[in-house]
C-alpha positions as CSV (number, residue, x, y, z in Angstrom):
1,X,0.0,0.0,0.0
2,X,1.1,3.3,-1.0
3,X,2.4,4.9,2.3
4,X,0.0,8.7,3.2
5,X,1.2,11.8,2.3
6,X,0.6,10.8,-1.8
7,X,0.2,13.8,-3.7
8,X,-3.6,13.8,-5.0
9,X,-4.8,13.1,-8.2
10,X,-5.9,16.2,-10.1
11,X,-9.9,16.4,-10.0
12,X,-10.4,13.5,-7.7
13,X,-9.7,15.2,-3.9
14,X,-8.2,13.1,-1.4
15,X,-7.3,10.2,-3.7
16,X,-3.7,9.4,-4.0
17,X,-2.1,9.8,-7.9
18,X,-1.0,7.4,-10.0
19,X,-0.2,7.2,-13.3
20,X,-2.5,5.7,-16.0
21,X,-0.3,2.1,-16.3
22,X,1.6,1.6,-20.1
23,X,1.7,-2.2,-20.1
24,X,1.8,-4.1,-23.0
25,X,-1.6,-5.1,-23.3
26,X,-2.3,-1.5,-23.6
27,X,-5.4,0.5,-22.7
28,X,-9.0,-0.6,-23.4
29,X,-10.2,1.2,-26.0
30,X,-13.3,-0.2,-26.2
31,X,-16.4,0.6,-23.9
32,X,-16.9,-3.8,-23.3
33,X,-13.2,-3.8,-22.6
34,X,-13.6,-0.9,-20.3
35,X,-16.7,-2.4,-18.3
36,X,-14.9,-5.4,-18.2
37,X,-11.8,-4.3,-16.9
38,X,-14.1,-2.3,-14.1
39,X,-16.1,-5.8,-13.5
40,X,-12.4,-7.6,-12.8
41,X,-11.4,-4.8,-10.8
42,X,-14.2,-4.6,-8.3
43,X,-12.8,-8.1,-6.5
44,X,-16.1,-9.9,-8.1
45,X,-15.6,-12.9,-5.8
46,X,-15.8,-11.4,-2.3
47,X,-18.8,-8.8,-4.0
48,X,-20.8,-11.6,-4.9
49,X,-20.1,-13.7,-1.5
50,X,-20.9,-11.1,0.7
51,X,-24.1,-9.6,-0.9
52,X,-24.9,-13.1,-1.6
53,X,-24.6,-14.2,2.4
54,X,-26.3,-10.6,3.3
55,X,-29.7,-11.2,1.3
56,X,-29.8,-15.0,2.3
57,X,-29.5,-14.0,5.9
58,X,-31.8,-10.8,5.4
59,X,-34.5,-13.1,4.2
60,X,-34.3,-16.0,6.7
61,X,-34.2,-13.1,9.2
62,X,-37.6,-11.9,8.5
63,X,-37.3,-9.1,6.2
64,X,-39.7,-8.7,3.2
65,X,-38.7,-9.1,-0.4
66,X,-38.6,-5.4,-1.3
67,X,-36.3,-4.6,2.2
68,X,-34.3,-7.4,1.3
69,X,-33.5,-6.3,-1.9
70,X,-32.8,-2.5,-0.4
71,X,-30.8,-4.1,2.1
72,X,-28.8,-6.2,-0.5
73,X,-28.5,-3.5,-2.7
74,X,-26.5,-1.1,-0.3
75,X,-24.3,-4.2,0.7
76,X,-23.4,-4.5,-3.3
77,X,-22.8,-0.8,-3.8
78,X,-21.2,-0.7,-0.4
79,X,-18.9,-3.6,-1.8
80,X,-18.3,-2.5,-5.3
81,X,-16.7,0.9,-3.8
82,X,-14.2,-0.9,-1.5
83,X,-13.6,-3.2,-3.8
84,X,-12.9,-0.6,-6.7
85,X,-10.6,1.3,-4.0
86,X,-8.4,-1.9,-2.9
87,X,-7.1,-2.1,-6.9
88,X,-6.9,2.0,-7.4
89,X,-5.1,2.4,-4.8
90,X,-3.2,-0.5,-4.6
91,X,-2.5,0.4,-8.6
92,X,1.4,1.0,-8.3
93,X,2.4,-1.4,-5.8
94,X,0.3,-3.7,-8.3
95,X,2.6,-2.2,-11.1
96,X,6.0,-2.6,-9.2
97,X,5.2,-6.0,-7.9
98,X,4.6,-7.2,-11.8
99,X,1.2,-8.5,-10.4
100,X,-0.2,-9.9,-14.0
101,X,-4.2,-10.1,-13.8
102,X,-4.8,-7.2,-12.1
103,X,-6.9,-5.2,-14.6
104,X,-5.2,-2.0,-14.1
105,X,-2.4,-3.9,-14.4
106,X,-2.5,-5.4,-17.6
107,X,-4.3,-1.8,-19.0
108,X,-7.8,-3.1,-19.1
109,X,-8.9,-0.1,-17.1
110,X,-7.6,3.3,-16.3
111,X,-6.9,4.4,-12.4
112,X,-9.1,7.4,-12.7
113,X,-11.7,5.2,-14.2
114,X,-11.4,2.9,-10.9
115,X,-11.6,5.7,-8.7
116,X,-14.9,7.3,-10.6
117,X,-16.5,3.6,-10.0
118,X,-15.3,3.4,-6.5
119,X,-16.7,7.1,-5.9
120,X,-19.7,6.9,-7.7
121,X,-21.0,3.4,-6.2
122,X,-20.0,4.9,-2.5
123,X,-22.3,7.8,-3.1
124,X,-24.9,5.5,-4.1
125,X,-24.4,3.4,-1.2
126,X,-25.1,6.4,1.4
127,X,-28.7,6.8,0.4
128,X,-29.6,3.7,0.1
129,X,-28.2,2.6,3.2
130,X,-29.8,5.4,5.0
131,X,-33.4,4.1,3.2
132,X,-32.8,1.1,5.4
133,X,-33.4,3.0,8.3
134,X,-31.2,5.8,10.1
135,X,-29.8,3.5,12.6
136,X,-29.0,0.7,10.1
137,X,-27.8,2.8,7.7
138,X,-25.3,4.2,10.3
139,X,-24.1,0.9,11.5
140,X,-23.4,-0.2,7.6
141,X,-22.3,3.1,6.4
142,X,-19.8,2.7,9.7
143,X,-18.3,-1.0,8.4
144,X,-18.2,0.5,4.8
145,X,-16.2,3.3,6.4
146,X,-14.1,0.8,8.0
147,X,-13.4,-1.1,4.8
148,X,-11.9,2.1,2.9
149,X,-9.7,2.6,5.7
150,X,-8.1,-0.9,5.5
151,X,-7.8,0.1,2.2
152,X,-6.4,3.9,2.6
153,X,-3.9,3.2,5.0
154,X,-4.8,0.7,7.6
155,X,-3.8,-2.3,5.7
156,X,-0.1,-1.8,6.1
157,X,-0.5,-1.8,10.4
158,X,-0.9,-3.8,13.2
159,X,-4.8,-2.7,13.2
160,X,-5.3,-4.5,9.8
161,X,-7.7,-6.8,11.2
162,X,-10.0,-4.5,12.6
163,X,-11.6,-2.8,10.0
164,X,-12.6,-6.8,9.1
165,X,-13.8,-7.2,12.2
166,X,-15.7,-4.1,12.5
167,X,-17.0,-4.9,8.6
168,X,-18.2,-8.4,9.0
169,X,-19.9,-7.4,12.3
170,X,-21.7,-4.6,11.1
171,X,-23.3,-7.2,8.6
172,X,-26.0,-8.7,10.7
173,X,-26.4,-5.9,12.8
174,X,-27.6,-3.7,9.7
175,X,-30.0,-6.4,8.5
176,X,-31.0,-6.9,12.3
177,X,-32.1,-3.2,12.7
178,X,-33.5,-3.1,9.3
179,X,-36.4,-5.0,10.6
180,X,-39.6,-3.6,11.8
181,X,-39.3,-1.9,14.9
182,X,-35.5,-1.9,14.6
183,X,-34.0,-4.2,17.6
184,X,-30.4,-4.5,18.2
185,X,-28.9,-7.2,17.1
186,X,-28.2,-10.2,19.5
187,X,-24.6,-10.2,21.0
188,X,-23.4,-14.0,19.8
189,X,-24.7,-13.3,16.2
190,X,-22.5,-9.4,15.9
191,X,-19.2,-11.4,17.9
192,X,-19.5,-14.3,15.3
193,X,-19.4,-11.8,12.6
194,X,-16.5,-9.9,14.2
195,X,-14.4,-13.1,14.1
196,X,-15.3,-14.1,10.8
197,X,-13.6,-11.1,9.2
198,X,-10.6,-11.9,11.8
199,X,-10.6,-14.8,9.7
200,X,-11.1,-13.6,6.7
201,X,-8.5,-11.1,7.1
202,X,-5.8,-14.0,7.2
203,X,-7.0,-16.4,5.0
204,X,-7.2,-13.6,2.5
205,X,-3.7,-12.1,2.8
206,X,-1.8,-15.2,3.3
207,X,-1.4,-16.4,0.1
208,X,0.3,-13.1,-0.3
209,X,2.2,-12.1,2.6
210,X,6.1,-12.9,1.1
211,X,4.7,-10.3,-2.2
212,X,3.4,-8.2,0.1
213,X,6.6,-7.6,2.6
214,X,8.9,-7.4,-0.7
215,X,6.4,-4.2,-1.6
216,X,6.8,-2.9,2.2
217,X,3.2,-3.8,3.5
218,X,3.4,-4.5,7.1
219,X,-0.1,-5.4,8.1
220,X,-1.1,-7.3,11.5
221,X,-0.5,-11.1,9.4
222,X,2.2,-10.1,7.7
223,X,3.8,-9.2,11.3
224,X,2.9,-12.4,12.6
225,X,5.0,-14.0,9.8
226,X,3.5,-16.7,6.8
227,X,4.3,-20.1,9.4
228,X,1.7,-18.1,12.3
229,X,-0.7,-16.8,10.1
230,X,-1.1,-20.0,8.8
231,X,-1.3,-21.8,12.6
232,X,-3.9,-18.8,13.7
233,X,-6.2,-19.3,10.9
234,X,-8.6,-21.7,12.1
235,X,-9.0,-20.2,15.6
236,X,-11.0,-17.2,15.0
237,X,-13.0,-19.4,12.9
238,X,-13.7,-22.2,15.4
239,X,-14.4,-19.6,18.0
240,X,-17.1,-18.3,16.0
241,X,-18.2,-22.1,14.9
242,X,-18.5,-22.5,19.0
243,X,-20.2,-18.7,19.6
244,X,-23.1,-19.8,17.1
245,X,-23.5,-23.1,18.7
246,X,-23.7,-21.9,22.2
247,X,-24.4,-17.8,22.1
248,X,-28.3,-18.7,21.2
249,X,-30.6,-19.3,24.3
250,X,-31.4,-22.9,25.1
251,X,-29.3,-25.7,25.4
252,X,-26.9,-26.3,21.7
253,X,-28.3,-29.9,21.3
254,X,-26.7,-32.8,19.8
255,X,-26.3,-31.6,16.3
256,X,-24.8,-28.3,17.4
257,X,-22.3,-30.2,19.5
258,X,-21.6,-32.6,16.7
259,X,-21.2,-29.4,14.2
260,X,-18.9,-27.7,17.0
261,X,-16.7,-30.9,17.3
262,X,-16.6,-31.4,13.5
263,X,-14.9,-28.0,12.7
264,X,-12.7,-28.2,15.7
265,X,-11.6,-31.4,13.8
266,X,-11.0,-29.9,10.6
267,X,-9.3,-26.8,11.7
268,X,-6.7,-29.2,13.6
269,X,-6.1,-31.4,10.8
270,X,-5.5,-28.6,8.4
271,X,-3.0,-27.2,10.7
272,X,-1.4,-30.4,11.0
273,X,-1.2,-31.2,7.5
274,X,-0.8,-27.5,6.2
275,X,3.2,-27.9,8.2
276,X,3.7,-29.7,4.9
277,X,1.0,-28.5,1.9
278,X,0.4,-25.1,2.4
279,X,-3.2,-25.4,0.6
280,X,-4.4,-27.8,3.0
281,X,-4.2,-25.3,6.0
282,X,-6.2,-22.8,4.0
283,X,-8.5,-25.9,2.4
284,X,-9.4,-26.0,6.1
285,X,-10.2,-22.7,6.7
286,X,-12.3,-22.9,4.1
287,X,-14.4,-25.4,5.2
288,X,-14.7,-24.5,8.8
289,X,-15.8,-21.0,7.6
290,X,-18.4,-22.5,5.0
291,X,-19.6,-24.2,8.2
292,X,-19.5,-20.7,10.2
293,X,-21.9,-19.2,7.2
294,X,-24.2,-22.3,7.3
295,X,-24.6,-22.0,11.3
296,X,-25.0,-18.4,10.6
297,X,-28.0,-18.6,8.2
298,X,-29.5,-21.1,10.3
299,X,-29.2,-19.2,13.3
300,X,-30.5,-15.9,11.5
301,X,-33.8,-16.3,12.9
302,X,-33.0,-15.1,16.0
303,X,-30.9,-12.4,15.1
304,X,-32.4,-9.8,17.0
């Protein structure tokens, strides 16, 4: 990440300047090539995962089809503009670091075209988040806030995994006070979420952490070093596995126990096996946190 104190690009206040990127696959020149050099550079994957898990939980929460889709609809605009901000302003470490596939990258898309997207769906995101209600369009409008700081200048410190945290919690709380009568959100459902961005935070930077140190980045994994990211990976995840299992009134029950057990299983053998094959550590993780977003929907009921 570009360190602060970047001079600003002309026209667009407060972002940092880079240079429209003369790679060998040239600019787009066409408008498809542009959109789909914007598509590629919005981090599709996470986009579509998150809205995704947002709408499924806002419906098996108790929402109604059209605040569902209002509700989903702020997550994806939300999403697109941190998304869009990661690559802009990540655009010359990109560059330096010879990281081929990045659209700005390989010329697909211009940086100032990034940063219009990334502005352009953040403005949209404010109103329709606030449409949600004032106190639900706070809390989201606070973990989209979070998410651009990660981005801005957070990403390269030891509070890296916060704005995750904060990001991923904020998540159920928003669809939690977007229902009627607009009750806070239960404790064990916000914590789960906090630790599932705790999670996501490593699993998502470790396949990168040596790149990432060679370009200067010094976030809270890549402090920790590759070996104990890897080894913390599955705890935040297993914590929350055991928070949604036993954070809901009543007793857990035999399935939840057999669930709980299961991941705590899986997140032990990955970290036995990944001292040898790297991918089976984060094959894992994977796996624990798939279980994490199934206990999560199933829990959604009683979100509130």
């Amino acid at each position: 990440m570009d360190t602060p104190g970047t001079p600003a690009t002309p026209g667009l206040p407060g972002t940092p300047h880079t240079a429209e990127p003369a790679t060998a696959g040239g600019a787009a020149t066409g408008r498809a090539g542009r959109v789909g050099g914007l598509a590629r550079s919005c981090h599709p994957g996470p986009v579509v995962a998150v809205t995704a898990l947002t709408a499924a939980l806002a419906v098996v929460a108790g929402q109604g089809v059209a605040r569902s889709a209002l509700t989903s609809g702020a997550v994806l605009a939300g999403q697109l503009s941190v998304g869009w901000c990661n690559d802009a302003f990540d655009a010359r470490r990109d560059i330096a670091a010879g990281r081929r596939g990045k659209p700005v990258v390989d010329g697909a898309v211009g940086v100032r075209q990034v940063w219009v997207a990334a502005y352009a769906s953040l403005a949209l995101c404010v109103p329709l988040s606030l449409a949600c209600g004032l106190w639900a369009g706070g809390v989201h409008l606070a973990g989209v806030a979070a998410a651009w700081a990660y981005d801005l200048r957070l990403k390269a410190t030891a509070w890296s995994w916060a704005p995750y945290a904060l990001g991923f919690a904020a998540l159920p709380a928003f669809v939690a006070l977007g229902l009627p009568g607009q009750p806070w959100p239960a404790w064990w459902i916000v914590t789960a979420g906090a630790l599932l961005g705790v999670g996501a935070h490593l699993g998502d930077v470790l396949p990168d952490i040596r790149d990432d140190l060679a370009t200067g980045v010094r976030g809270w994994p890549h402090r920790l070093g590759a070996d104990h990211a890897r080894r913390l990976l599955p705890l935040p995840l297993v914590t929350a596995s055991a928070v949604l299992t036993l954070g809901p009134p009543g007793p857990p029950g035999g399935r939840g126990v057999a669930v709980l057990v299961a991941a705590g299983l899986i997140a032990g053998a990955g970290v036995v096996l990944g001292r040898r094959r790297e991918r089976a550590a984060f094959a894992a993780a994977v796996a624990v946190a798939t279980v994490d977003v199934a206990l999560l929907l199933v829990s959604g009921a009683g979100i509130a």
